[in-house]
Every structure is written in C-alpha cells, then in structure tokens.
N, C-alpha and C positions, 0 to 999 in steps of 0.2 A: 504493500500500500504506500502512494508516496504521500511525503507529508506537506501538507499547504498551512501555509502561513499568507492571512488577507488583509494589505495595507489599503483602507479606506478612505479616504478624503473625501467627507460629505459634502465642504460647499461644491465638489465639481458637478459641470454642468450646470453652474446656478442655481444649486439645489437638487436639483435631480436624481446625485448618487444618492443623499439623503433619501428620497422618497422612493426610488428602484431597489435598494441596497437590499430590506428584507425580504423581498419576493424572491431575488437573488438568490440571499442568503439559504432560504425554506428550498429552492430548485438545487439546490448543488448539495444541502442535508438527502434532500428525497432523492439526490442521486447516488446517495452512498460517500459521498465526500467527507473525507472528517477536516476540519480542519482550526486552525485559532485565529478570530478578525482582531483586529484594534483599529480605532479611528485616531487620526493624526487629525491635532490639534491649530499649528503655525505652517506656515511656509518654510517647506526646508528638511522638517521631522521628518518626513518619509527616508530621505538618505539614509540616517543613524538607523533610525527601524530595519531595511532590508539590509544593512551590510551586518547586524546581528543576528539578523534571524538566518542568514545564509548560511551562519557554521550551524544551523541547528534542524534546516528543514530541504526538501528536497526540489519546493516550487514557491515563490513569495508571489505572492498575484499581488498587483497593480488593481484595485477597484476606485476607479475615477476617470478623469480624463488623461491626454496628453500631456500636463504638468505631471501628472501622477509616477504614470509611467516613466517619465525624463528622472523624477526623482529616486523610483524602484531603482533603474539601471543603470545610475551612478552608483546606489550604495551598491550593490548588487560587482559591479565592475568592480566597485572596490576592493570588494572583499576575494576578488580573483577571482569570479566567474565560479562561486561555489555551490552556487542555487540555481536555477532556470528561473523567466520571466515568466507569468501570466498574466491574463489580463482579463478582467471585467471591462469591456467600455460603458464608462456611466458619465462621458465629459460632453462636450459641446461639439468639440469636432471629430475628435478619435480617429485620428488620420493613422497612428500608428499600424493600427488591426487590420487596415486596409491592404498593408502587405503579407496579413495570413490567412491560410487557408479560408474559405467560407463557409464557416461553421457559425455554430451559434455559440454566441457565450460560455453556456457550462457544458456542452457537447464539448468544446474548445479544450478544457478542463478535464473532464471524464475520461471522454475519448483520445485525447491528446498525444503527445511524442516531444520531445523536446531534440530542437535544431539549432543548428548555431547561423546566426546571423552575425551580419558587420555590424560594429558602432561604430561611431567616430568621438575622435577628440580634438579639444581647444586647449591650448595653453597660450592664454595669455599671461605674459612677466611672469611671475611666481603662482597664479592660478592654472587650476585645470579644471575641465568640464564636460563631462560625455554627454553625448547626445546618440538617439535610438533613430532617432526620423529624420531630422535633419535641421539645420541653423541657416539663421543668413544677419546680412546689414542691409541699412535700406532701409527702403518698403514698408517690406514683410516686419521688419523686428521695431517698427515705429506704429504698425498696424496690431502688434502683439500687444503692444503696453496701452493702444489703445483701448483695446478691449475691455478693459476695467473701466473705463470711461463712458461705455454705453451704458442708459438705464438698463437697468439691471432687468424689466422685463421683457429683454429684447433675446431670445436665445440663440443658440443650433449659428446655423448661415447666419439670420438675422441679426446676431450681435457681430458676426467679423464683418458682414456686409456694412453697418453702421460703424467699426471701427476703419473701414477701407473711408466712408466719406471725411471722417475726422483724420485719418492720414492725408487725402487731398485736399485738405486745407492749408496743407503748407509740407508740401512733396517735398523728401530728401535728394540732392546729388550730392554726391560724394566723391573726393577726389583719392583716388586709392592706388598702390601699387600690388601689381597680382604676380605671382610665380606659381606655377603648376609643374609640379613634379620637378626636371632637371631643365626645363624650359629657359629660358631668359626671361627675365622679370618684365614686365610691360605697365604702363602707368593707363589707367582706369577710370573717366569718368561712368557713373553708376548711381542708378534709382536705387536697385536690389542687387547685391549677389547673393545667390541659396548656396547650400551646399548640403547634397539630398541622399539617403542611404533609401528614403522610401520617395515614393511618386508624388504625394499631396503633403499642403500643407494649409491650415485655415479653413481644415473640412472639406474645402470642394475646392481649391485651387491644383492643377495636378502641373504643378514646375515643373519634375522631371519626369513626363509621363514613362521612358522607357526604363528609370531605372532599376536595377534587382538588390535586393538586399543582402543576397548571397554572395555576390560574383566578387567581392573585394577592392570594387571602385568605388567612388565617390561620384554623384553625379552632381553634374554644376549647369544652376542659370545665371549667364551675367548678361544685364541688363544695361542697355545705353545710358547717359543719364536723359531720362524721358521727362514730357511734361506732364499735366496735369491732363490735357486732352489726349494726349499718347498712351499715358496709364487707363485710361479709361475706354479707350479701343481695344487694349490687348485686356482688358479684362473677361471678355466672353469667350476668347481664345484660349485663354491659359483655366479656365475653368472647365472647357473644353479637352484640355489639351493639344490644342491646335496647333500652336506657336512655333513650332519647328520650321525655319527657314525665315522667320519675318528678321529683317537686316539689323534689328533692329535689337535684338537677343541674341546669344551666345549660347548653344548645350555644349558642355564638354565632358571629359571625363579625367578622374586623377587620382594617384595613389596618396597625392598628400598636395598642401599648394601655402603660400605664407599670404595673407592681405594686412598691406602697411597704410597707416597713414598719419598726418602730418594730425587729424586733427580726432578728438575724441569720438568713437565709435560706438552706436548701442548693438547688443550681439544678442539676438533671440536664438535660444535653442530649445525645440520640442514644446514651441510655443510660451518660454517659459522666458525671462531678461536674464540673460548668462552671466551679461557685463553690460557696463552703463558709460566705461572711460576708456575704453582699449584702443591702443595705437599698433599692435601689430598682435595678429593671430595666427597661429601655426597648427595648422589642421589636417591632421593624417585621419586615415582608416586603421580600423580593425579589423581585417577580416577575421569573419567566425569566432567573434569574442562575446558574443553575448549569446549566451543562450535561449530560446525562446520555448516554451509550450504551448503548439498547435495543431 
C-alpha cells in the first residue's frame, strides 16, 4: 500500500479547495486510500510540509492549485526526489495536470504509477527556485501578481482574463540579455519571455503548445517587445495555440539559457512571484527529477 500524505491549501481557487476538498476527501477514503491531510496555513508552508513528509511517505499530493503544487515540488526536490508528486487540482487554472495523463483526480491516485518528469530551476544570486510548469518575465509574471488584484468574485479564466486587462494598462518591455545553451548571448527587447516544461500557463494560454515534459528540454516563448494593441491580437492565438510562425515570437528550445538585465526583474514561476528584484537568472533543466503520480 503506498503511503499518501495530502498538503491542502484551502484559499486555492478562491475558495474552492475549501469547498471540493471533502467530497474529495470521502472519494479517495471510499476508494480504499489511507492517507494523512493537513491544511497549510501562510504562503510558503507547503515547502517545509513536503520536504518532511518525503522521508516518511511514499506520494505527498498537492490538493490546490498551481501555487500548491510549485510549493509540493520544491520541498519535494528538496528533499532529493524522495517522495513522488500528486495532485488534486482544486486551483483556478491547474495548468500543471494538463500534462498528465486524462484521468480523473483520484482514478489519478488509485490507479496511478509514478514517472519522472523534468523540472526546472532558477538561481538567482544566492537564491534558488524550482518550478514544475514553467516561469517567465514580462507579461505573464506582471499578469500573475495581478491576479490578487481582481475582485475576488471573479474566478477560473475570468480572474486571469481580468488580470490580463490590468497588465494592459501599463504593458512591460524589457531590455534583457539572452544566452541559450553555448549560443552567443544576444540582447532582447521583450513583453514576455516563458520558459515552459508544460504547454499552458494562466489556465488556457498554451505558450509552448508542443512542449513535452519528459524529453529534457526546456521550451521557450520570447516575445518582441509588443504593444498594447499587438498583445491583444496575439491573444486568441496563443490561447489557441496558434502563434507558431507570427514574426513577431520566438519558440525555441534549450538545455539551460542565462537572462540578464541592467534593470530589476519580476520572475513568476508556476504562477507563483519567484522574485520581485532579479538582475540575472540562470535556468537549467532537470531532466526526470521530479517524480510524478499518474
């Protein structure tokens, strides 16, 4: 029997894990699951929670959203990859689940296998930062912190949708220096660069629609620096995942890549603020370092 340990984060999904959680819970008892929940309290708790429960159980599930899990699979990575991930999605976007199998929930659990998948990592200065799904500057990671900014009765699509209007009210470019693998460094203006292990991010944006989570790349969108009416063209596109070939984007791919810059950077990862000050980030792949359960 393996043993499950379930980190909870009720505000995810603005409430939602709270109200799904024990139906959840009563589905995965009646499917024979034994397992021990705790509800994390602060931002951040989740880390400490899964890098102890790793030396002590066989599966930590993630029950929340896309912060949740970002938080599971850093302690998790911490702890050397000694537990597998699972996942309840109970968040807003749940972009991560989108690269596993199409199971349901606790079928997910019950029926499951654990696989290794890539992560990726950040180190900026003297921090580090894993991430499951994927980060970027820009955009994306001024659209992430808006998200707290939307009334709060706004959920799912509808709250990123309302955080994309309040990111167009004052669109980033950014002046950045990019190295990709042994390349020569090249200097970057840029709305967004992602940097993707999974296809979406923001619930229904698919950046790197071909990426695989397995293969040990990293997939990348780097974007022009666009305007306001240019971000709003490529948005049915890239929700689409259309966007392949518009002059206007870059897909690429890399084992690792540095983005510098002159001037203070916000770093969203797995929908979460990584970093708020960062002048140079140094981001490799993992291949097959994270384990998953699906």
């Amino acid at each position: 029997m393996k043993r499950f340990f379930v980190i909870l984060n009720p505000t995810a999904g603005r409430g939602r894990a709270r109200r799904e959680w024990p139906g959840q819970a009563a589905a995965l008892r009646g499917a024979g699951v034994s397992f021990e929940a705790v509800e994390t309290r602060q931002p951040g708790e989740a880390v400490g929670l899964a890098q102890r429960a790793a030396r002590e159980v066989d599966v930590v599930v993630a029950a929340g959203g896309d912060g949740t899990v970002h938080e599971v699979a850093n302690g998790l990575l911490l702890a050397g990859g000694k537990a597998a991930l699972g996942v309840l999605p109970l968040g807003s976007g749940d972009d991560f689940v989108k690269m596993l199998p199409p199971r349901g929930p606790v079928e997910r659990l019950v029926q499951g296998t654990a696989r290794p998948l890539d992560a990726g990592r950040i180190v900026a200065g003297a921090a580090t930062r894993y991430f499951a799904n994927g980060m970027d500057i820009g955009f994306g990671a001024h659209a992430s912190r808006n998200v707290t900014r939307v009334p709060w009765f706004l959920t799912g699509l509808g709250a990123y949708l309302g955080a994309l209007v309040l990111t167009l009210m004052r669109t980033p470019k950014l002046q950045v220096r990019l190295q990709l693998d042994d390349a020569p460094a090249f200097a970057q203006t840029t709305s967004m660069t992602a940097v993707m292990n999974g296809r979406c991010f923001g619930g229904s944006f698919h950046v790197c629609p071909d990426a695989q989570a397995d293969d040990g790349l990293l997939d990348l969108l780097i974007a022009d620096g666009i305007g306001r009416l240019g971000i709003l063209g490529l948005v049915p596109k890239i929700m689409r995942g259309a966007h392949a070939g518009d002059p206007r984007l870059r897909l690429a791919r890399a084992r690792r890549l540095v983005i510098e810059s002159q001037e203070p950077l916000l770093v969203e990862a797995d929908g979460e603020i990584a970093f708020q000050d960062a002048r140079r980030l140094e981001i490799d792949g993992l291949p097959g370092a994270l384990a998953v359960f699906a």
